[in-house]
Every structure is written in C-alpha cells, then in structure tokens.
ZAGUDREN-898980 format. One record per residue (C-alpha): x, z, y; residue in three letters. Coordinates in Angstrom, 2 decimals, always signed. Each point is the difference from the previous one (the first is absolute). Example, Ala and Ser with C-alpha at 12.3 -4.5 7.8 and 13.67 -1.06 7.14 Angstrom:
2
[atom [+12.30, +7.80, -4.50], Ala];
[atom [+1.37, -0.66, +3.44], Ser];
This chain:
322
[atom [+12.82, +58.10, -21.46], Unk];
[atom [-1.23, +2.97, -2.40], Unk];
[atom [+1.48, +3.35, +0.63], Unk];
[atom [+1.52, +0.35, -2.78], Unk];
[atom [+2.05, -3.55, +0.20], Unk];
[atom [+2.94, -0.52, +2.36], Unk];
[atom [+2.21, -3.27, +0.98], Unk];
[atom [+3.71, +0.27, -1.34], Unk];
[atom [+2.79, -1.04, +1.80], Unk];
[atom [-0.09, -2.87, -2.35], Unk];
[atom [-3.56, -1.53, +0.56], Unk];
[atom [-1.74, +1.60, -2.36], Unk];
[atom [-2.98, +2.02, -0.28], Unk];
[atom [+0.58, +3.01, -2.51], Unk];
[atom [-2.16, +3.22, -0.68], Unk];
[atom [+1.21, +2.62, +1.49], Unk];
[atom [-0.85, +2.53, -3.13], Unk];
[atom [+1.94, -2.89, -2.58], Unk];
[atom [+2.42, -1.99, +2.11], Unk];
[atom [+1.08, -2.44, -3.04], Unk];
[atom [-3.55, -1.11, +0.00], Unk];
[atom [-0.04, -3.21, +1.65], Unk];
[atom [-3.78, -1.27, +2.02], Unk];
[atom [+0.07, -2.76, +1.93], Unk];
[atom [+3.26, -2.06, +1.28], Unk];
[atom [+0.35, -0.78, +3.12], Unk];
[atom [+3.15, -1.40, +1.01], Unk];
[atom [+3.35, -0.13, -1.20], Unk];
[atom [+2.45, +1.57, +2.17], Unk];
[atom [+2.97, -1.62, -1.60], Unk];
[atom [+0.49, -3.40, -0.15], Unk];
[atom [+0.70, -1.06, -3.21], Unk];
[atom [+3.78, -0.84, -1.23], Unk];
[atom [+2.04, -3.28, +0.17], Unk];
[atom [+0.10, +0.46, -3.95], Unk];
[atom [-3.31, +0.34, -0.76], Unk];
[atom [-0.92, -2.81, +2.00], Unk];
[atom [-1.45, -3.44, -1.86], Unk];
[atom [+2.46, -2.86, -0.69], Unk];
[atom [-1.05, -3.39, +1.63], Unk];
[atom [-2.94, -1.61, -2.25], Unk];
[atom [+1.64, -4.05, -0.82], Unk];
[atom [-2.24, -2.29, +1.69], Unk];
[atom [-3.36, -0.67, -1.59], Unk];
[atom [-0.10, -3.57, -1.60], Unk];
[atom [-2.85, -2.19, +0.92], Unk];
[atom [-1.89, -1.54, -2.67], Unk];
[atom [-2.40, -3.04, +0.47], Unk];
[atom [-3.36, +1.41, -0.40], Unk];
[atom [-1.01, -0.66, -3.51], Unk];
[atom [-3.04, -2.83, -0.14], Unk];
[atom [-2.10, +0.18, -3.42], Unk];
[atom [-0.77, -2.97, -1.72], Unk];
[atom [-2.83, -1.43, +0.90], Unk];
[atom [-1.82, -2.16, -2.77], Unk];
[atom [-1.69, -3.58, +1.04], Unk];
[atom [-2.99, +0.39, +1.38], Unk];
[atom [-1.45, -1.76, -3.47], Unk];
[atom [+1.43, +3.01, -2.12], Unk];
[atom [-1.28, +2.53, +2.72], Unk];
[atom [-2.22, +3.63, -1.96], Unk];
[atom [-1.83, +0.86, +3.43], Unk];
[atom [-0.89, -1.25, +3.44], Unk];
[atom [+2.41, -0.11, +2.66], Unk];
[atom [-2.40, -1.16, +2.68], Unk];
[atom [-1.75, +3.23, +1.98], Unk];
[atom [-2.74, +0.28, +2.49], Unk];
[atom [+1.30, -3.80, +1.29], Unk];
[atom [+3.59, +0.55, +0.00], Unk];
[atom [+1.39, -3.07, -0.82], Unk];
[atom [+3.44, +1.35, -1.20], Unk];
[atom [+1.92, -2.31, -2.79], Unk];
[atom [-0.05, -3.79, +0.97], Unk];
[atom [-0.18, -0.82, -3.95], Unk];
[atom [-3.67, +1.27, -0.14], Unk];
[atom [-0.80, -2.12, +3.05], Unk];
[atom [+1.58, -3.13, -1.83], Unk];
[atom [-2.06, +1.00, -3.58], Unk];
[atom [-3.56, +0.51, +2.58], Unk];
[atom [+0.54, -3.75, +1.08], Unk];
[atom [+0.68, -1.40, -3.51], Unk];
[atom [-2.80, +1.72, -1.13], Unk];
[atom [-2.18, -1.28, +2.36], Unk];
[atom [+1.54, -3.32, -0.04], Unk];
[atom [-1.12, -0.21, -3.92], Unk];
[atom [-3.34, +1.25, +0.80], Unk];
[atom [-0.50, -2.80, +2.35], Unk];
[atom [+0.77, -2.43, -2.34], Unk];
[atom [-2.26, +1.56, -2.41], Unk];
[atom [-2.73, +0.28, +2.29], Unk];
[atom [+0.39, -3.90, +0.75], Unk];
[atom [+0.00, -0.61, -3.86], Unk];
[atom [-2.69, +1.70, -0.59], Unk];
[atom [-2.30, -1.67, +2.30], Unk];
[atom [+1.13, -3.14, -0.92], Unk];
[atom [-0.93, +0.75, -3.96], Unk];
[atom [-3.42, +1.79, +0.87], Unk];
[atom [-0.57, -0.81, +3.61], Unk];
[atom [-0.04, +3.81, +0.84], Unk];
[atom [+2.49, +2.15, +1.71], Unk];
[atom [+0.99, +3.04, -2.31], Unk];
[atom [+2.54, +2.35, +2.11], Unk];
[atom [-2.62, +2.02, +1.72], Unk];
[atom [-3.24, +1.66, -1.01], Unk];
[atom [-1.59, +0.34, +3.40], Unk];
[atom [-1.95, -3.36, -0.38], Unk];
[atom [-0.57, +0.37, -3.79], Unk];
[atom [-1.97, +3.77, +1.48], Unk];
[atom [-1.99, -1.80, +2.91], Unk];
[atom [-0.85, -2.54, -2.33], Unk];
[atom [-1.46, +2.18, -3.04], Unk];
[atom [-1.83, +1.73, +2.77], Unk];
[atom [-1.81, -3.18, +1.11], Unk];
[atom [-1.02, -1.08, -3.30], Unk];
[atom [-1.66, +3.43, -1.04], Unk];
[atom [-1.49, -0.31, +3.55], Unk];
[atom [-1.58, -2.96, -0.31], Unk];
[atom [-0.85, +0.41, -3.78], Unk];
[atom [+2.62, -2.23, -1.97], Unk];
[atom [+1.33, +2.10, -2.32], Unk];
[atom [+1.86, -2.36, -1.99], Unk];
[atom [+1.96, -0.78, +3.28], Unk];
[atom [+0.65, +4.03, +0.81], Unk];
[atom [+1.76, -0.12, -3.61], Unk];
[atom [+2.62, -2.42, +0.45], Unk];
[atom [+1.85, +1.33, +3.18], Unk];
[atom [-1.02, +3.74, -1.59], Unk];
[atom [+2.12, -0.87, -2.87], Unk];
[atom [+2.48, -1.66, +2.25], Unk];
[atom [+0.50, +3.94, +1.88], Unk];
[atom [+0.06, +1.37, -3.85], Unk];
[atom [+2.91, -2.45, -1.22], Unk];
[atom [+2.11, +1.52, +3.16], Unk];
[atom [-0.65, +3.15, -0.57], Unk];
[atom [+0.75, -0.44, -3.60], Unk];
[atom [+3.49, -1.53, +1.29], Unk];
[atom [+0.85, +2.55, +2.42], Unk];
[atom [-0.41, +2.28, -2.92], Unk];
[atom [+1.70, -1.43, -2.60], Unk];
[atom [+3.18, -0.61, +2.56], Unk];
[atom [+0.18, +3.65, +0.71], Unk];
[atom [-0.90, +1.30, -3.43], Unk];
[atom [+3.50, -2.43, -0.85], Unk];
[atom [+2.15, +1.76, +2.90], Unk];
[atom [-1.57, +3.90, -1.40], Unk];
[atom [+0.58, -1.21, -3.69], Unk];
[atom [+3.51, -0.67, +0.96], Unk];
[atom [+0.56, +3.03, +1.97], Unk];
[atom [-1.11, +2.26, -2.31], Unk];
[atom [+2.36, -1.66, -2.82], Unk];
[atom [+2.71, +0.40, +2.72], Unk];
[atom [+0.31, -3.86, +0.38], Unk];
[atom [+1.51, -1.70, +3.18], Unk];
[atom [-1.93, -2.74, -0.87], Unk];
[atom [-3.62, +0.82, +0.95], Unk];
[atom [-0.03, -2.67, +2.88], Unk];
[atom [+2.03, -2.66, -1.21], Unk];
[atom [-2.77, +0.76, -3.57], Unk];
[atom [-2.76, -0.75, +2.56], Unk];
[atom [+1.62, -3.42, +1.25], Unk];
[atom [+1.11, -1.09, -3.44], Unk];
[atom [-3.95, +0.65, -1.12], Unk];
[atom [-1.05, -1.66, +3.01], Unk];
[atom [+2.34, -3.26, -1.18], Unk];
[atom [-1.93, -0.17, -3.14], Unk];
[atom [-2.99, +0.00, +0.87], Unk];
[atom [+0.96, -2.57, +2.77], Unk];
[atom [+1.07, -2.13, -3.06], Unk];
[atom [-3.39, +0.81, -1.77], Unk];
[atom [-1.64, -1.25, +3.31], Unk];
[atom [+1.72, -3.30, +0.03], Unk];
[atom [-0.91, -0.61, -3.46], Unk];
[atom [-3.58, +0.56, +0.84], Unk];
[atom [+0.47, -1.82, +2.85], Unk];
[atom [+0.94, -3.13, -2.47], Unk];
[atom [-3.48, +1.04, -1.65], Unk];
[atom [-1.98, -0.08, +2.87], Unk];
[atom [+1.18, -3.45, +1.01], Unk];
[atom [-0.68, -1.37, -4.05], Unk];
[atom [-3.50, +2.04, -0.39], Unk];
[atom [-1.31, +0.48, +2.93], Unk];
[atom [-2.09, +3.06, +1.30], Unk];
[atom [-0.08, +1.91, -2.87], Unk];
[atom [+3.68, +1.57, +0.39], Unk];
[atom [-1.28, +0.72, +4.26], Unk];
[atom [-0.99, +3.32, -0.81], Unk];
[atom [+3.08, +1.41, -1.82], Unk];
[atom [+2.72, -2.38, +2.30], Unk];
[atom [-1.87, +2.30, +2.89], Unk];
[atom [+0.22, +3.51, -1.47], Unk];
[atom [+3.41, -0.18, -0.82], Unk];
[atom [+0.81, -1.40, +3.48], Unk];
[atom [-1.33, +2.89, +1.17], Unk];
[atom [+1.33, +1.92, -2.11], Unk];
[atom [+3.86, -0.84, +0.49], Unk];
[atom [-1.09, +0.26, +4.12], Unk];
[atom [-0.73, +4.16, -1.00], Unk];
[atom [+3.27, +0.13, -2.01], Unk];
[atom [+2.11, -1.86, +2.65], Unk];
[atom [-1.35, +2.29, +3.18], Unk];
[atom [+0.45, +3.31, -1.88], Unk];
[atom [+3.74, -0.54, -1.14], Unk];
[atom [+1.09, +0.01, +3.74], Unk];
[atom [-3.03, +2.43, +1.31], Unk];
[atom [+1.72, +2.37, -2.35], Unk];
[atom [+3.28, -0.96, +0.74], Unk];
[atom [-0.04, +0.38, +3.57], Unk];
[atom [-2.74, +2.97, -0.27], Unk];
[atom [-2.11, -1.91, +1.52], Unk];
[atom [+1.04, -1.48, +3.12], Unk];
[atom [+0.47, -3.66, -1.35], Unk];
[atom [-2.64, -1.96, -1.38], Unk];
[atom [+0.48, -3.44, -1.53], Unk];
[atom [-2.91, -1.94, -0.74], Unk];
[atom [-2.41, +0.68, +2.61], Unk];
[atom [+0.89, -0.13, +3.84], Unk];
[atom [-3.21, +1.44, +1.41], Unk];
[atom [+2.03, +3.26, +0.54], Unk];
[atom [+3.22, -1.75, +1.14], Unk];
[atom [-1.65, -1.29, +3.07], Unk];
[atom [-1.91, +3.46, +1.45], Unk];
[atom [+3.42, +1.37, -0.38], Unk];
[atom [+1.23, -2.53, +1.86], Unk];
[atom [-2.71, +0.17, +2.54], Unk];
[atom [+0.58, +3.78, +0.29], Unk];
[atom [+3.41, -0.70, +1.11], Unk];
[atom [-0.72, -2.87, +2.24], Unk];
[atom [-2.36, +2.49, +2.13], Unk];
[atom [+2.88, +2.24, +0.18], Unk];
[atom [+2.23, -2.82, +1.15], Unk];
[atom [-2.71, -1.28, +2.53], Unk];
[atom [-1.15, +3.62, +1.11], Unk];
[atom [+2.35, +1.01, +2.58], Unk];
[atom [+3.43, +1.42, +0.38], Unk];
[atom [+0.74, +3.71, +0.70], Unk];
[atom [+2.30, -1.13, +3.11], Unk];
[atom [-3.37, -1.38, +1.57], Unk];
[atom [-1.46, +3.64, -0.35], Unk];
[atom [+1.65, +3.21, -1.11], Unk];
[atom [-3.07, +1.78, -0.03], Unk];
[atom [-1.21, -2.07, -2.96], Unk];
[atom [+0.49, +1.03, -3.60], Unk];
[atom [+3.35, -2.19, -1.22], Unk];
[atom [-1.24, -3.23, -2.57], Unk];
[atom [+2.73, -0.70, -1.68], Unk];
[atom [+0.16, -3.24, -2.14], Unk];
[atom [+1.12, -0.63, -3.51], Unk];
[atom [+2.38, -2.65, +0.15], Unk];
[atom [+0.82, -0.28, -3.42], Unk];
[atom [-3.10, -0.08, -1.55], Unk];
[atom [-1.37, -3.00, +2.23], Unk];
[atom [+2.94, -1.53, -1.49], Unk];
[atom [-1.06, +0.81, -3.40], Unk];
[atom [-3.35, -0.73, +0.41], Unk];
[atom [+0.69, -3.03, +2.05], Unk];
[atom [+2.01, -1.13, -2.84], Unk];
[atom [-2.15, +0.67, -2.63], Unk];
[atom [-2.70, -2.10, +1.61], Unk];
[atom [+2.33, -2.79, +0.53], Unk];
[atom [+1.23, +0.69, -4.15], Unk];
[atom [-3.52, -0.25, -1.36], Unk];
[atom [-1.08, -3.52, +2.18], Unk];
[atom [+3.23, -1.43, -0.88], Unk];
[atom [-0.73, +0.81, -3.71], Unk];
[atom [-3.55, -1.30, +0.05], Unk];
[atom [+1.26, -3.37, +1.72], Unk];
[atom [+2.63, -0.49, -2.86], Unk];
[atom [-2.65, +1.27, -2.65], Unk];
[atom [-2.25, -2.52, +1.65], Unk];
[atom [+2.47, -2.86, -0.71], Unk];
[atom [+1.09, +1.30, -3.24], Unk];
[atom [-3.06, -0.13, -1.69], Unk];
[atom [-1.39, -3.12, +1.72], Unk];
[atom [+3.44, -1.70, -1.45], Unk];
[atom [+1.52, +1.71, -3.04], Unk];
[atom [-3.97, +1.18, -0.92], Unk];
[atom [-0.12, +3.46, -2.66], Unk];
[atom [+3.64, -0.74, -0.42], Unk];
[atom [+1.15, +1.40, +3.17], Unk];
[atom [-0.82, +3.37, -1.77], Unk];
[atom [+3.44, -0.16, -0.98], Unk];
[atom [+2.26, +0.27, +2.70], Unk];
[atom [-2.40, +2.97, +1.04], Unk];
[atom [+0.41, +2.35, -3.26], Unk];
[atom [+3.51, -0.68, -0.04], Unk];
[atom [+0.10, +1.12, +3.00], Unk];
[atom [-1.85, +3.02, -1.11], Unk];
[atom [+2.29, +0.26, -3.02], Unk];
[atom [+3.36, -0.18, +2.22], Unk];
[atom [-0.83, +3.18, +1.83], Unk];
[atom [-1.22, +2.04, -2.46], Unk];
[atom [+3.00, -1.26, -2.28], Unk];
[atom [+2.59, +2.40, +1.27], Unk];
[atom [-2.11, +3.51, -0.65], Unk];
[atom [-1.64, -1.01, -3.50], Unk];
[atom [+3.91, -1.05, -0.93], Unk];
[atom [+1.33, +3.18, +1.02], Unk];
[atom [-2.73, +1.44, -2.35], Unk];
[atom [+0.54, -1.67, -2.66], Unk];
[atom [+4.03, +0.29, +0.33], Unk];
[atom [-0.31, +3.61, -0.01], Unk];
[atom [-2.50, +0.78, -2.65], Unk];
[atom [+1.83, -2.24, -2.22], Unk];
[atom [+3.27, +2.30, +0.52], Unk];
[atom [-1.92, +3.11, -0.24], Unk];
[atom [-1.54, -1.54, -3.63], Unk];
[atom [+3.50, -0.99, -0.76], Unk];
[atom [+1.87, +3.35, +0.43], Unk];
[atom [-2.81, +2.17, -2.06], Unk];
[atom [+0.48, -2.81, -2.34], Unk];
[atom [+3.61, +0.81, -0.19], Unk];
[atom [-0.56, +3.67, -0.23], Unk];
[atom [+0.12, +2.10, -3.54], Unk];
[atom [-3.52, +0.59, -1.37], Unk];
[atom [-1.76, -1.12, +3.18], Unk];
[atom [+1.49, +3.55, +1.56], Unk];
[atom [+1.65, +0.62, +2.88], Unk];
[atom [+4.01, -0.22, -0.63], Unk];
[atom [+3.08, -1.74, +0.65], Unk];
[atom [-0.25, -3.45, +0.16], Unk];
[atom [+1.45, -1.62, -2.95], Unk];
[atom [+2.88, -2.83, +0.60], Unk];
C-alpha cells in the first residue's frame, strides 16, 4: 500500500489527498440486496448438434482422406469400384494387345533394356506407352482444375464421363483390330494406357493421394508395413520398447482393394473372352452412373442461373419478372 492510499471501511482503496477517487477494488463489504439479485435463467434447451450436408462422395470439391485416415466409408466403397474397373480394364487390355497397361514400372525396365542392348525401335514402344499415361494423368487433372476454376462440382464425375468415351472409342477399335489386324495395335495400346493415367488420377486426387486404383505395387508395401507392425511385438511383452501401433483400418482398405482389383480382372477376364469389345459397355456405364449425379447437378443449376438472367430486364440485375 502507497502512503498516500488507505483501505475504507468499505473495501476500498481511496487516495488519501482525493477520497472519491477510486484505485483498485478489493472486496465488497456489503453483500449485495435481495432486489438486485438475478431472476432464475429458464432452462437452456438442447438442440441436436447441427450435421452439414455432406455431398456423395462422386460430387465431392476436395479430398477427405489425410495422412491415411480412412474417415468416410463412401470413399472406401468409390476406391474398390475404381479398382474393380481397372481390373477389368487391365484384363481387356491384355487380351486385345497381349500387354498389361495399369502400371508403368515394366513399360520403364523394359525401355531400359532395349536402349541397353541397342534396339531402339523396342525402347520406343513401352517409351510411348509411359508418355500416353502421363498424357492421361494430365488430361484427368487438367478436367478436375478446369472445373474448379469454373466453380463446377463436376470436375470428377467430367473425368469418369471422359474416361467412358474413350472406353467406347476403345471398343470400337477393338472391333478394328479384330477386322484389320495389327495396324490398329499401336493406337488400341496408347489409349489403354491412356484411360489407365486418367482412371488412377481421379481417385489419387480424390483421396489426396492415399488410394490408388490401377496399380497395386503400392497397396501391398503398405500392407507389408503393417503386417511387420502386427508381427513385431506387443508393448505388454516389453514396456521399455517404443509402442507400434497398427492401422487397422487401412489393412482393411488395402486388403480390400487388393481383393477389388483381382476380382475385377477375373470378371474382365471372362468378359472379354465371352462378350469380346462389347463388354466395354457395362464398364462405361458404369463410369457414366457415377459421374451422372455431379455433371446433372451442373447442368441443373447452370440452366437456372441462364434462365433467371434470361428473365431479367436488359440482361441487368433486377426483379425477376412473373
């Protein structure tokens, strides 16, 4: 306490040279009145917590899969369609040009050899096979920026409708191939590998890149790393040990996925070796069913948007005339 302040009888610290100056409360030495007290506050309602919308994973603007969180069940169900149809694809494709297209880890070993051993015709043809995917990849995610930066919901469901028609386009070479002969080899392959880029990049981007569907090379050392977590040891045996912990889910996923993709390649398999290029079909509609619902929305909405400025005086903003 300064010398110049001094405690009141009622609690508070006043200068002694202005005593109406209040400094510093410190207690009240009155208890307050029944009058001025609060009235009882009514109960508070409870309210259900409020749950947003949440889109289908087809009509989905950004990832929702995060450093291998596996988090919404619908993404896990679009990862094994996907890789489902890129089974059956894969089988198709070796059936029509006796050459697997869904991963570019042979096509690389293989242009390597060739320029080894001096047969540079034979480095070109799984060189251009790497260039067609990449081309693919490219062309998917160009679709899914396009779309984003036109503020479209569309960009995936744009990818898989793309990836239909060109499915159809490789059943109709497919017909060709059969008629001519090895003429129509060379394009039938490219655009195999092609559609393989555009069908592992929708999900890669979808899932920011914890799913992939065409290749499985990655699938299984994932699943490896978590089967030497699950055949390490336990932290009950010893404490002193750093604690492995497994990730349940994602064996699941990845589990699935491998069990999605052989599945798909046995049906592709028997598709083709029954129904021939015509089994094409079932697979872009497919293709076309899920990326149906976004590309509708789209359209639905632009066409109400055209529809209202349409309606408007002069092409101005204004009251919407009846």
């Amino acid at each position: 306490m300064r010398p110049s302040e001094k405690l009141f009888s009622d609690g508070l610290f006043r200068c002694s040279e202005c005593p109406a100056l209040i400094k510093i409360p410190l207690f009240s030495a009155n208890p307050p009145r029944a009058d001025m007290q609060q009235p009882p506050q009514p109960p508070q309602t409870r309210y259900r917590p409020y749950k947003p919308h949440t889109q289908p994973f087809w009509q989905a603007d950004k990832p929702y899969l995060h450093d291998g969180q596996i988090t919404d069940g619908r993404f896990r169900a679009l990862g094994y369609i996907m890789s489902f149809i890129a089974g059956a694809i894969n089988a198709g494709g070796f059936f029509a040009v006796q050459r697997y297209t869904s991963h570019i880890t042979g096509a690389m070993s293989g242009a390597a050899d060739a320029a080894f051993l001096g047969d540079w015709e034979g480095a070109l043809v799984p060189l251009a096979v790497v260039i067609a995917f990449l081309l693919g990849a490219a062309h998917s995610n160009w679709t899914i920026l396009w779309a984003k930066r036109h503020r479209f919901r569309s960009g995936y469901g744009l990818s898989m409708w793309l990836e239909s028609f060109y499915l159809l386009v490789f059943g109709l070479l497919g017909v060709a191939l059969s008629h001519y002969g090895k003429i129509f080899v060379p394009p039938t392959l490219l655009l195999l590998c092609f559609i393989m880029g555009m069908h592992n990049t929708v999900l890669t981007v979808l899932s920011g890149s914890v799913i992939r569907s065409t290749h499985m090379t990655g699938t299984v050392t994932d699943l490896g790393i978590e089967l030497a977590k699950v055949l390490y040891y336990r932290r009950s045996d010893n404490p002193r040990l750093p604690d492995v912990r497994v990730n349940k889910p994602k064996m699941r996923l990845l589990l699935t996925l491998l069990a999605a993709f052989s599945c798909g390649g046995f049906i592709g398999a028997w598709g083709y070796h029954h129904l021939g290029y015509h089994f094409t079909l079932p697979v872009s509609a497919l293709l076309l069913l899920f990326g149906a619902g976004s590309v509708g929305y789209d359209v639905k909405l632009r066409w109400r948007i055209y529809w209202r400025r349409k309606k408007r005086p002069n092409g101005k903003h204004g009251v919407i005339s009846s």
